[in-house]
N, C-alpha and C positions, 0 to 999 in steps of 0.2 A: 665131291668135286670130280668131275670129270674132263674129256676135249672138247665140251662143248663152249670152255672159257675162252677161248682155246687154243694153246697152242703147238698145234701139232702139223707145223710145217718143217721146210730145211733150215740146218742152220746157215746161214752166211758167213765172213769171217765173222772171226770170234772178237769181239769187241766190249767184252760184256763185263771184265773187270772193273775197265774203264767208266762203263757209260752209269753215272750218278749224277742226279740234277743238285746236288745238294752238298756242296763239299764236307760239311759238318759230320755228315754220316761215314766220313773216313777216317774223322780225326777225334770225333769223341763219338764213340760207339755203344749206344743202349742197350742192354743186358739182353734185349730181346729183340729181334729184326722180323718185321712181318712184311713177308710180300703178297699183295694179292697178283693171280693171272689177269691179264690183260691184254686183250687184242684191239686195232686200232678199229676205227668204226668209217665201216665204207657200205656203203650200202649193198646186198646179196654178199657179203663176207660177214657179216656179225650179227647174231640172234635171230639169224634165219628157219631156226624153228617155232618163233612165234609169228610166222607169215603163214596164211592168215592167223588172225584176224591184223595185225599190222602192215603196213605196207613195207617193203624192205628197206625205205628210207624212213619211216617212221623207226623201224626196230634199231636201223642205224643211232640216231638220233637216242634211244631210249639205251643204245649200249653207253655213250656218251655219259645221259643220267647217272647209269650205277655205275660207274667208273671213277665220276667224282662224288657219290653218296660213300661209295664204300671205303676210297681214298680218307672222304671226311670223316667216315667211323671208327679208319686207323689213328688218324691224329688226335682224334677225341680221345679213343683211349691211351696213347701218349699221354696226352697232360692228365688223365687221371692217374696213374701211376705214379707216387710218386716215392719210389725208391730206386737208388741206379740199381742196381740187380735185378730188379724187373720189369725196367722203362721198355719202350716202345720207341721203334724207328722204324719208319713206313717205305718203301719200295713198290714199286709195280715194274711187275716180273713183265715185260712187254713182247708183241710183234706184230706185224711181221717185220723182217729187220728194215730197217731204213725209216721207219714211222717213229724217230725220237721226238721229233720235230713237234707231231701228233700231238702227242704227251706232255711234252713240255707246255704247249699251248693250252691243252685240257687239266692238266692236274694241277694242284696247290705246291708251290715250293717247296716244301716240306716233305715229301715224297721223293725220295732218287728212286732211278730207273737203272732196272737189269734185264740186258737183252736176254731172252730166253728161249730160241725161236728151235726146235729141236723135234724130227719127225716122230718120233715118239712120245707121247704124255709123258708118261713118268721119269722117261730122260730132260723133259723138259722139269717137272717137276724136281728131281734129284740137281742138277746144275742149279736154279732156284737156290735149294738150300745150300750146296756150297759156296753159290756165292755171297752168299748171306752171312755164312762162316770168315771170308774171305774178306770180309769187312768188318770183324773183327770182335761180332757179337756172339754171346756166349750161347744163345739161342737160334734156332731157325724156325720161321713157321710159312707152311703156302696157305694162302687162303683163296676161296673163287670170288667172282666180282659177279654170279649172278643172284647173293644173296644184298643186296639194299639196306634191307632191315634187318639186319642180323642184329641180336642187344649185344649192345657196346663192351657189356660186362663179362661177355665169354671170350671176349680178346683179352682184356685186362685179368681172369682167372688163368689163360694161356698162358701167358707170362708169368704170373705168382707161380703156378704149376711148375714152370721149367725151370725156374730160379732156386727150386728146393733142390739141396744136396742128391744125388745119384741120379745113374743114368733113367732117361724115361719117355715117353711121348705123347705128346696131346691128341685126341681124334676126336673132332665134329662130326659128328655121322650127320650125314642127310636124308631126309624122309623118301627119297628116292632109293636109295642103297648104297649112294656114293658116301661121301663125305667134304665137307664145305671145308674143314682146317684141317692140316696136317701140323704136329709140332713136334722136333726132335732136337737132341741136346748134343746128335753125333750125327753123321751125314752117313748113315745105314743103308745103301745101296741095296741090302734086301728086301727095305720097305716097298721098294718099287716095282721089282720084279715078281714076274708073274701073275699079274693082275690084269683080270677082264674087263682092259678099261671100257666108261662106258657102257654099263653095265649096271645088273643093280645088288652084284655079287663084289662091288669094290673096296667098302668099307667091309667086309665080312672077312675077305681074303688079305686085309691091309690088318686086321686081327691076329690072323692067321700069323702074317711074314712077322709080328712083332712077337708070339708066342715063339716062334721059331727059334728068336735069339737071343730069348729070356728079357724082354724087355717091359718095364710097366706100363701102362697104358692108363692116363687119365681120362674120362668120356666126359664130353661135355654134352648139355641137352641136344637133343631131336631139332634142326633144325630143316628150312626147304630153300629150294632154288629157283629161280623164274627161270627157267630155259626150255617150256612147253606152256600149253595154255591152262594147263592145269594150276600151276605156278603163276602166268598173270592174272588167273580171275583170281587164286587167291591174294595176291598183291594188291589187287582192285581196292576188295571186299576189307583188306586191312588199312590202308590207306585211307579207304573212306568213314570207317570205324574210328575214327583217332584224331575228333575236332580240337583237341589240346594236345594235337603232339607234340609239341615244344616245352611242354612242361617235365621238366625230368622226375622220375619218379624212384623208389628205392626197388623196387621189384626186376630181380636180376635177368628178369624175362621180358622187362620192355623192354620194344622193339626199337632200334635205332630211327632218329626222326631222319626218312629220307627226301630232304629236301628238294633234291632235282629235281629224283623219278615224281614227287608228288604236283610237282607244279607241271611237270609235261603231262601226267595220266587227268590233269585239268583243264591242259591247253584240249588234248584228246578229247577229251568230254564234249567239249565246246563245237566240235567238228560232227554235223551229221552224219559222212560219210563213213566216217569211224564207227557212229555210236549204230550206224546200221549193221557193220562188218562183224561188230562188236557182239550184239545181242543175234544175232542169229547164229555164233559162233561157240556163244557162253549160254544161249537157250536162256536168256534172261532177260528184264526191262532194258534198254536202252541204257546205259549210261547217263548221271546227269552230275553236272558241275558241285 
């Protein structure tokens, strides 16, 4: 994970205790609270490194998508969990401030919101987890919103993971360098420091700050991020690989079915414009529905 999710502006007042769409997440608190990064979607503000081949209202639109695939990959693995020790209660860490409204409109009920709008990555990341703490779950994790398909099943090991006795931390490393989850059982302010965010030195150095203060570190698989085009054509290619992806399977490495992004990378299909921008951008055939 990186600020490419991203949020790495000012803060505003601070408001952010307060702000949950879901009163339930104050009053019975799941063992584990996962928020993904979340920024609103306005066009030339979000996944403006997939322009080209997207247009900045296309990429708008497509943050849109994985905002509510990823949203629905938390709640999925909510209800797969079923013990309170290492349930699942979903948040989107959001901004920029004043875009609740955004959210509320865009996500499932079942998701409360935590302002998190903070000039620094990791300062926004670190507030994340305590506010996460602060609502009274025994776990924290950040997760990014430019993985879609993330399988389901590495959220739900997240949670079993931080549910076992002693201090410890979960890391998703990303096939970038970054990392897609963070997960901690204490709000360790040195996990955040000093880190080249942004970089592909992030998860290495995020290693590093945990060895520093004897902490364990559980690793989950290798996953990737769409936030270059290297990242959509692989999305493409998996997406269009997975004529049954509804069908759940036992393999902890299916990919989560992402239903939004896959019905817009359809609507996309459908558009010449696109599939011209498309193929001379990915050095490939055209695009087809």
């Amino acid at each position: 994970m990186d600020n490419a999710n991203r949020l790495n502006g000012k803060s505003a007042n601070d408001k952010s205790v307060s702000a949950s769409s879901n009163p339930a997440h104050a009053t019975t608190a799941a063992g584990c609270g996962i928020a993904f990064m979340a920024k609103a979607s306005a066009p030339g503000r979000a996944k403006t490194r997939l322009v080209p081949p997207l247009t900045f209202e296309e990429a708008a639109v497509l943050n849109t998508a994985f905002l509510r695939d990823v949203a629905d990959n938390v709640l999925l693995a909510a209800r797969d969990c079923d013990r309170p020790s290492s349930g699942i209660a979903g948040y989107a860490a959001y901004g920029p401030p004043g875009s609740e409204d955004f959210f509320r409109r865009t996500l499932p009920g079942g998701i409360g919101l935590i302002e998190a709008w903070r000039q620094n990555f990791g300062d926004c990341l670190l507030h994340t987890i305590e506010q996460i703490f602060a609502r009274g779950h025994a776990s924290a994790v950040v997760l990014n919103s430019d993985s879609p398909t993330l399988p389901t099943a590495f959220l739900v090991e997240t949670a079993a993971a931080l549910a076992r006795p002693g201090d410890r931390a979960v890391l998703g490393p990303s096939s970038d360098g970054g990392y897609y989850l963070l997960g901690l059982k204490t709000a360790h302010r040195h996990m955040f420091e000093n880190i080249a965010w942004s970089t592909e030195q992030v998860a290495k150095q995020t290693l590093e700050r945990a060895r520093e203060i004897g902490l364990d570190v559980h690793r989950l698989p290798v996953w990737y991020d769409v936030d270059d085009v290297d990242g959509l054509r692989r999305l493409r290619a998996e997406l269009s690989d997975r004529p049954d992806a509804r069908r759940r399977r036992l393999d902890r490495n299916q990919p989560h079915h992402a239903g939004h992004t896959a019905a817009l990378m359809n609507s996309l299909c459908r558009n010449h414009d696109f599939n011209r921008r498309a193929a001379a951008l990915f050095e490939a055939e055209p695009l087809r529905a």
